[in-house]
N, C-alpha and C positions, 0 to 999 in steps of 0.2 A: 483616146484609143477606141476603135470598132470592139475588141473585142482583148481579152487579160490572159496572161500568160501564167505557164503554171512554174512555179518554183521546185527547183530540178533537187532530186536526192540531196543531203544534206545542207539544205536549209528549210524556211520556212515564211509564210507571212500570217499576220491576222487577214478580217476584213478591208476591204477598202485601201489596198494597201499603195505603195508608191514602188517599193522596191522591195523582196526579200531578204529576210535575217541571214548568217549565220550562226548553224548548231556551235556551240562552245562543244569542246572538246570534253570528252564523259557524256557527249547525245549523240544519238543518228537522228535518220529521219528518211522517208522515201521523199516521194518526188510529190508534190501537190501536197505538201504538206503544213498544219495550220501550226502545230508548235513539233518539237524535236522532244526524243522520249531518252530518258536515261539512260547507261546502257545499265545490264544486270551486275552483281558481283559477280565473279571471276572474268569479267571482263572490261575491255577499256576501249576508248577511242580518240583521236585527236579532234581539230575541228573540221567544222563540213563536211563530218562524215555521213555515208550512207548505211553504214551497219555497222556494229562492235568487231573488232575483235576477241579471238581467246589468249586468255594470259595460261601461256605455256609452263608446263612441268619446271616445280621449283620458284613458280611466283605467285601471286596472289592480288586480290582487287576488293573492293566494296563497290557499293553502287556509282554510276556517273565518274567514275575515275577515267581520266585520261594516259595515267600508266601504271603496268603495274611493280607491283613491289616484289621485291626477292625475299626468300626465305631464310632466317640469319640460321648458322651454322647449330642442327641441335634439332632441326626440324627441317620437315618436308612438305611436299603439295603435288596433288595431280591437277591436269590442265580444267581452268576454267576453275580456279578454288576460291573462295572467298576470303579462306583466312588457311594459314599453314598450321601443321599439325606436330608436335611434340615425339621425337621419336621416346622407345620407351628405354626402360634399361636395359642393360645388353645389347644395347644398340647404340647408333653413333651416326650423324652424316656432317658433312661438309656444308657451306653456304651455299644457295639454288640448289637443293636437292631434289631428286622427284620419287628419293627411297632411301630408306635408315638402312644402313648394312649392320652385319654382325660381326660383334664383339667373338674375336679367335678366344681357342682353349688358351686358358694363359694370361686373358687379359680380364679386364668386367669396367661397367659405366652404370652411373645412373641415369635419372631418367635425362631424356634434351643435353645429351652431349655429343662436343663434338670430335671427339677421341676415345678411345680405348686406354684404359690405364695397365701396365706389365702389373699381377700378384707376386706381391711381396716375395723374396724367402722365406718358406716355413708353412706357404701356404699354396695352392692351385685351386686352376676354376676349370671348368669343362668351359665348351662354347654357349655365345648369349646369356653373358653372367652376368647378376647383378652386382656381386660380390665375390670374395674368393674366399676357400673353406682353408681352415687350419690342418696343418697332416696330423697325425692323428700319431702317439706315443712309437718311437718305434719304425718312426719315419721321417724324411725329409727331404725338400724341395731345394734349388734355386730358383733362383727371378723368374718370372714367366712360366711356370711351370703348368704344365696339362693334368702332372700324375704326382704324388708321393713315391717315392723310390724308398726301399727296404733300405734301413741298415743293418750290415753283413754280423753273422755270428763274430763277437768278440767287440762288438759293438754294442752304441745303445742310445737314445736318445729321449728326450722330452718331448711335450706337443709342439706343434707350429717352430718345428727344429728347421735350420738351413745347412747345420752339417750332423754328422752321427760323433759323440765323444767314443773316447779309447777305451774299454775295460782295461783298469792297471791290474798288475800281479798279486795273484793272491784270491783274485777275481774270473769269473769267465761268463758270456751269455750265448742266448742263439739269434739267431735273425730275430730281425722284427722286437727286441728289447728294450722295454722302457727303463732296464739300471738293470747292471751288472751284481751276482750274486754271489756272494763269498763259497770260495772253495771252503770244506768243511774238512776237521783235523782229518790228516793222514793222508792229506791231498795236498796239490800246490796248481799252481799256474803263474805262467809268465805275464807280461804283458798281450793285452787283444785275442787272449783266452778264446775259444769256443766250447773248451772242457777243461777242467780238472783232470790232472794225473795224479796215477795212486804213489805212494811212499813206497820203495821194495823195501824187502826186511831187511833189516840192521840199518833204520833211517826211521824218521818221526818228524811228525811237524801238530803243530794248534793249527788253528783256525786260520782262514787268510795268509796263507804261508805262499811267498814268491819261489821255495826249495823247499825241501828236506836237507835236516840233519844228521848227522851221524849220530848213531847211537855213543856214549862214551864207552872205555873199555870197563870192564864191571858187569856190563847190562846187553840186553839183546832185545833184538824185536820180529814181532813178523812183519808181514806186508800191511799196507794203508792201517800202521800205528800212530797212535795221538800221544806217546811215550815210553819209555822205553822201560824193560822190566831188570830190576837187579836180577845177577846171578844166584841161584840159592849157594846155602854154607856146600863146601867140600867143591865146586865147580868153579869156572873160572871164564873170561872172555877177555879178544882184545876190540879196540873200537869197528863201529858197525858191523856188531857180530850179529848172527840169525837164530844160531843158539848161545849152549855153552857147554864148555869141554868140564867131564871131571878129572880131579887133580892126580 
């Protein structure tokens, strides 16, 4: 030959050469060129190439890679990455991510997943939870919940409750109670109480009483009594009397 030719973008020769190489695929190389250079992490290339490619959002690469790799579900990458990155908790993506979304009120994750879990009954999470918190005495959630919701006067409940129990008779509470409190003598309540009602006179009750009873005839009483009083000598009553008559 008069004179040697130059070996064109992706490939290359030494000295002396007869013909040009080519680049293996994870090298470039321009034109006149004696060997083929790597490409970088977050980039790849096939063979005979001239330049790397970038490994686009949601894949990744190391050095001299000829493709790249995807990001399993749990983790993410922005373009040109070398390795993908862990979403955290409260967060969550899919496989080839290029972003960890957020975990809704209602739900929570830990760290590198790739869903959202619904909070239990009994319990809620605001958004980007890692966890979900117990309702607190006095309240209660269903599945998925954002908020503890009050349970209503006549009600009542424990921590991380998923319904409110009934106050029974005899009993009564206010909103927002952790256990119903005995009506106290000379009072009563029915079933899911908000309050105790008082005894009228010629009627009596103890403690935890679902009624009042009647006074027997003999005896009398006033209002919100815990028993009833005999008649004195010379006077006289008939049942659920308020006084007593003399004879």
């Amino acid at each position: 030959a008069s004179s040697c030719t130059d070996c064109t973008a992706g490939h290359f020769s030494g000295a002396a050469a007869s013909t040009c190489g080519d680049c293996a695929a994870g090298k470039f190389s321009g034109a006149s060129a004696s060997s083929c250079t790597d490409c970088t992490a977050g980039h790849f290339s096939g063979a005979t190439a001239s330049t790397c490619s970038d490994c686009g959002a949601g894949h990744f690469s190391g050095a001299a890679a000829s493709t790249c790799g995807d990001c399993t579900a749990g983790k993410f990458s922005l373009a040109q990455s070398s390795s993908c990155t862990d979403c955290t908790a409260g967060h969550f993506s899919g496989a080839v991510a290029s972003t960890c979304g957020d975990c809704s009120a209602g739900t929570f994750s830990g760290a590198v997943a790739s869903s959202c879990g619904n909070c239990a009954a009994g319990t809620w999470s605001g958004a980007v939870a890692s966890s979900c918190t117990d309702c607190t005495a006095g309240h209660f959630s269903g599945a998925a919940a954002s908020t503890c919701s009050d349970c209503g006067a006549g009600h009542f409940s424990g921590a991380a409750a998923s319904t409110c129990g009934d106050c029974t008779a005899g009993k009564f509470s206010l909103a927002q109670s952790s256990s119903c409190t005995d009506c106290t003598a000379g009072h009563f309540s029915g079933a899911v109480a908000s309050t105790c009602g008082d005894c009228s006179a010629g009627t009596f009750s103890g403690a935890v009483a679902s009624s009042c009873g009647n006074c027997a005839a003999g005896t009398w009483s006033g209002a919100v009594a815990s028993s009833c009083t005999d008649c004195t000598a010379g006077t006289f009553s008939g049942s659920a009397a308020t006084t007593c008559s003399s004879c």
